[in-house]
C-alpha positions in Angstrom: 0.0 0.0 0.0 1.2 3.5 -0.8 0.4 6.1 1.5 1.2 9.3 1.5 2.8 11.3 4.2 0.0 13.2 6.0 0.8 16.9 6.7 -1.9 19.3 8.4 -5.3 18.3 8.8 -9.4 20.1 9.5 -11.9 18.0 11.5 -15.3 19.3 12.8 -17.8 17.7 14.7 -21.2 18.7 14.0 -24.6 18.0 15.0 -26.6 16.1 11.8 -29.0 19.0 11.9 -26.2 21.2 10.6 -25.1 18.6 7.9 -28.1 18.7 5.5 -27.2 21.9 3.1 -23.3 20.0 2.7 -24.6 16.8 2.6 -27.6 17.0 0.2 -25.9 16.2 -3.1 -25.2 12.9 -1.6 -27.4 9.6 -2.4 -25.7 7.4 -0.1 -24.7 8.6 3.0 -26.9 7.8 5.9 -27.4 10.0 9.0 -29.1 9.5 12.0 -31.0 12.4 14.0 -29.5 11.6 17.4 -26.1 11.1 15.6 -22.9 13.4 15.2 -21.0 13.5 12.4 -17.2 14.4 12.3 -17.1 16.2 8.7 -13.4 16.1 7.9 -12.1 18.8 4.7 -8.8 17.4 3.1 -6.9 19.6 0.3 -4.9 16.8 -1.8 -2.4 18.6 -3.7 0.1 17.5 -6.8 4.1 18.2 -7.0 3.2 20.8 -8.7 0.6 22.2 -6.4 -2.5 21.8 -8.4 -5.3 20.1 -7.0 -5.9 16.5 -7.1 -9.3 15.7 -8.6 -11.3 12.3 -9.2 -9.6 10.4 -6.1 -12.4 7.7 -4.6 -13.8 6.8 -1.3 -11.3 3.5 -1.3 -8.1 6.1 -1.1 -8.8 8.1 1.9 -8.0 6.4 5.5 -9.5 8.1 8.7 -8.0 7.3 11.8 -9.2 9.5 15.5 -6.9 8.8 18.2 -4.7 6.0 16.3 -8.1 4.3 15.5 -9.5 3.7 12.2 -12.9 4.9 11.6 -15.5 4.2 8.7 -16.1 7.0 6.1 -19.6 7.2 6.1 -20.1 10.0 3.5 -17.4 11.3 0.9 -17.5 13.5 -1.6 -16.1 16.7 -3.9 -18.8 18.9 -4.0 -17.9 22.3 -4.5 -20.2 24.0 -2.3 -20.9 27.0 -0.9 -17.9 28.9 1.1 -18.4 31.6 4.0 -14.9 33.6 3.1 -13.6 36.2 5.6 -10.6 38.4 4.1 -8.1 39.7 6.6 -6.3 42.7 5.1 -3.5 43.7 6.8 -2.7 48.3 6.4 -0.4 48.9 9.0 2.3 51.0 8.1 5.1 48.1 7.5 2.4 47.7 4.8 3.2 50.6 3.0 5.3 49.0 0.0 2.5 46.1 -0.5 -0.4 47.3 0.1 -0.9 47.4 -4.0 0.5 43.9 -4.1 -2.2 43.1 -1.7 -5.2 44.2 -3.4 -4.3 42.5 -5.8 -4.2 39.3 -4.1 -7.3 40.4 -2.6 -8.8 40.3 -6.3 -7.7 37.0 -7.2 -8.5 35.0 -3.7 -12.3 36.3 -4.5 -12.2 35.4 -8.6 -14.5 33.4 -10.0 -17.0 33.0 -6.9 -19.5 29.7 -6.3 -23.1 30.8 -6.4 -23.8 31.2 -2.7 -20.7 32.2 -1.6 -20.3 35.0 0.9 -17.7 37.2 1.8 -16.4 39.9 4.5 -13.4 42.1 4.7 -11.8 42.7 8.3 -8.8 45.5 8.0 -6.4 45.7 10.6 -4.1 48.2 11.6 -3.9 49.0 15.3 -7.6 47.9 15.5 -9.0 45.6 13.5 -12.6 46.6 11.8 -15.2 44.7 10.1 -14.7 46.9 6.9 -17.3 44.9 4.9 -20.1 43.0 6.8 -21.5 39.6 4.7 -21.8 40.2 1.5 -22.6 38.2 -1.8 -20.7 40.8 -4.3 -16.7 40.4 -4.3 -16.6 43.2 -6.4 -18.0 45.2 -3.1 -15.0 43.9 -0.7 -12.4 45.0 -3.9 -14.0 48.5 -4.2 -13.7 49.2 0.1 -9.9 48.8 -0.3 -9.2 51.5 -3.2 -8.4 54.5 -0.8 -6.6 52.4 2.0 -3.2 54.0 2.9 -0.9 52.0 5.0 -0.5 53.3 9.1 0.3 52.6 12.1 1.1 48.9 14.1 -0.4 45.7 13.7 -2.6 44.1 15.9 -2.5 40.5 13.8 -4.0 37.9 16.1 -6.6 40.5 17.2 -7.8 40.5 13.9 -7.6 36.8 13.5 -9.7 36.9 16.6 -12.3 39.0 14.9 -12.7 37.1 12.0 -13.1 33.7 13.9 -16.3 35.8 15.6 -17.2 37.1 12.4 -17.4 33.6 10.6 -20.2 32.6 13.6 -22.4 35.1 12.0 -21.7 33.1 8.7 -24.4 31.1 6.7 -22.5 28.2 4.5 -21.3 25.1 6.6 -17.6 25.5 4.6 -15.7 28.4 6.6 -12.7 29.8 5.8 -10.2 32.5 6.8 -7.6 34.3 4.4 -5.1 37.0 6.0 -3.0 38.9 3.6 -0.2 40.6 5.4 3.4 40.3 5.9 3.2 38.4 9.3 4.3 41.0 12.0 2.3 41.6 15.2 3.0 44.0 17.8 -0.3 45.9 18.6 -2.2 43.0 19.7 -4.1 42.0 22.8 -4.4 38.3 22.3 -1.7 35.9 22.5 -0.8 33.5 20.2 -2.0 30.4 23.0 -5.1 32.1 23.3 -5.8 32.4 19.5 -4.9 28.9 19.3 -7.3 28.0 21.5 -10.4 29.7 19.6 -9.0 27.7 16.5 -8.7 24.4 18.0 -12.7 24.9 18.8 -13.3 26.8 15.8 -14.7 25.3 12.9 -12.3 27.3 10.5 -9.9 27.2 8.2 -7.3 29.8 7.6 -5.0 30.2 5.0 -2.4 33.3 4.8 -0.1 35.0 1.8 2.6 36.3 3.6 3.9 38.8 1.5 8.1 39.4 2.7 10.9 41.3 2.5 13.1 39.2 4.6 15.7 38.7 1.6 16.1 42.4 1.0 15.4 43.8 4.8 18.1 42.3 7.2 17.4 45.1 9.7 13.6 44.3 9.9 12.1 44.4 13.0 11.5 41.0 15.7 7.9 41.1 15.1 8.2 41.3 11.2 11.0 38.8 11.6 8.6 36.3 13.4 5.5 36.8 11.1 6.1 33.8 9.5 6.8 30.9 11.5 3.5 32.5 13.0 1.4 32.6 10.3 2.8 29.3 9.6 1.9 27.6 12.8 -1.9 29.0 13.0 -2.4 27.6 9.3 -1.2 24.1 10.1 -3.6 24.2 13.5 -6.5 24.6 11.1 -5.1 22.4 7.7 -5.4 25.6 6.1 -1.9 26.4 3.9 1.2 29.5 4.6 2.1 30.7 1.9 5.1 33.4 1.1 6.2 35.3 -1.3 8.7 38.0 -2.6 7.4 39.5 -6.0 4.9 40.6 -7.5 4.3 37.7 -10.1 4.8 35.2 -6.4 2.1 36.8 -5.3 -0.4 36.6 -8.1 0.3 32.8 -8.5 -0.1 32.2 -4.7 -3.4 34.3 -4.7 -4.7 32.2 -7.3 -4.0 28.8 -6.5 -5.5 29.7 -2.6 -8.3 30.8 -4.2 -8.6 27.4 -6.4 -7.7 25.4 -3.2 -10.8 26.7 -1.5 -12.8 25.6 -4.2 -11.6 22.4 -4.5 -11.8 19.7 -1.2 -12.8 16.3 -0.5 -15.0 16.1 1.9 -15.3 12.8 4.2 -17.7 12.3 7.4 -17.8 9.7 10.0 -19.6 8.9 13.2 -17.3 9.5 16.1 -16.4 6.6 18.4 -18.3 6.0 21.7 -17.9 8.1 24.5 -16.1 11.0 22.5 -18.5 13.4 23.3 -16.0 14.5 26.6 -15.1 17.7 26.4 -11.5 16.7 25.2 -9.1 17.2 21.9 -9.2 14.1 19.7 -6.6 13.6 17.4 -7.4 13.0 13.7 -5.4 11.6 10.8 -5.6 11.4 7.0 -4.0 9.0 5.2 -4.4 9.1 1.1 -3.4 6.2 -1.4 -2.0 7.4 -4.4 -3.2 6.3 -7.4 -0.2 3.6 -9.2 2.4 5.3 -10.7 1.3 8.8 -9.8 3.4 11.0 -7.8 3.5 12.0 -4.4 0.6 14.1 -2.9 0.3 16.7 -0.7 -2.7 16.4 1.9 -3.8 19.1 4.6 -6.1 18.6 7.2 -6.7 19.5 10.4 -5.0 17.6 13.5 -8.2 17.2 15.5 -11.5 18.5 17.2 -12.4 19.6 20.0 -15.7 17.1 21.2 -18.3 19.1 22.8 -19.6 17.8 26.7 -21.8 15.1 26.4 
């Protein structure tokens, strides 16, 4: 057997009744009322970082807690996502913040019907710049006059967007933070924030845009951004990327944007008793197909099971 080495990994337990709207494309998979589901995202990804289509139920292996667990629903729907954008204008900003609208554009090209999106900006506070809204072209037009000031307050913002995505409608959540990874503005620590992610049911990705090649003098926040950004992205099998041009920064923007839009998504009933409060580890194993290269697969370590 051929299994591919698991990276990062997303599971959320949900109650069946939130299940339906993600699960009603499906003809086979049977849910009970009294029942949880663990619903389980995985990004499979190529050598060359394009998504991997068409894999089948019989190449994905579930394990919670070193435990094997049967896939009860599976499928690569593209359904609706709930997408909140984290825009970083703070003044170490300043040189990217056209780089970053740009990004911004391409993360919300070619929208699902039914997606959603918000825009949080953070400087030394973050805001909710655009509430909920259907029309990307909305969040793109808010960010035309923004000037880059001030500190950062990073995980505050991330904080804000994990509230805003409650407020959310689609089952799939997701965050996106564009910035170049330096906090030191912010209230909440990084333990705390991971904390709210480890219960969230969220995933965040981040473009880290850098000028660590060019900028030895930077600053220790700057300097830390991102093996920070990094570490909150593998909590949630979300995906850090960096870059250092321009044309680094268009390519990452859209392949995030084409990641979001393209997951497996597996579900199975959680073992007896798991309903306790705890963190239960979760991991993905994939099969490659014969002869095919090696993959790439992100999900999220674990859940957090509610009290029974």
């Amino acid at each position: 057997m051929n299994i591919v080495v698991e990276r990062f990994g997303l599971a959320t337990l949900l109650l069946c009744g939130a299940v339906p709207t993600l699960l009603a494309q499906s003809r086979d998979a049977q849910f009970h009322a009294d029942a949880n589901v663990v619903l389980i995202n995985a990004t499979i990804l190529d050598r060359h970082e394009r998504p991997v289509r068409g894999l089948t139920r019989d190449s994905f292996h579930v394990l919670e807690d070193g435990s094997e667990q049967i896939i009860t629903y599976f499928g690569e729907e593209d359904v609706p996502i709930s997408l909140a954008v984290l825009l970083d204008v703070s003044g170490s900003m300043d040189r990217k913040i056209a780089g970053a609208r740009q990004a911004l554009s391409a993360v919300l090209s070619g929208p699902n019907e039914g997606d959603e999106f918000s825009l949080i900006t953070f400087a030394e506070h973050p805001r909710v710049t655009v509430p909920w809204t259907t029309a990307a072209a909305e969040i793109e037009n808010s960010v035309l006059m923004d000037q880059a000031h001030g500190r950062t307050s990073l995980l505050d913002a991330i904080a804000l967007g994990i509230r805003q995505l409650r407020q959310s409608k689609n089952p799939r959540r997701a965050l996106v933070v564009l910035s170049d990874g330096g906090d030191n503005f912010s209230s909440y620590t990084e333990r705390q924030l991971s904390s709210m992610l480890d219960e969230a049911d969220v995933q965040m990705y981040a473009i880290e845009m850098s000028d660590t090649a060019f900028l030895p003098e930077e600053s220790a926040e700057v300097s830390a951004g991102p093996d920070l950004l990094s570490r909150l992205c593998g909590r949630t099998g979300g995906r850090y990327l960096q870059v250092q041009t321009g044309r680094q920064l268009a390519v990452a923007a859209d392949q995030l944007g084409k990641e979001l839009r393209s997951q497996y998504v597996l579900g199975y009933a959680p073992p007896k008793g798991s309903a306790d409060g705890k963190f239960h580890h979760v991991r993905l194993q994939v099969t490659r197909p014969p002869g095919s290269p090696k993959l790439s697969v992100y999900w999220r370590q674990g859940y957090r099971a509610p009290p029974e």
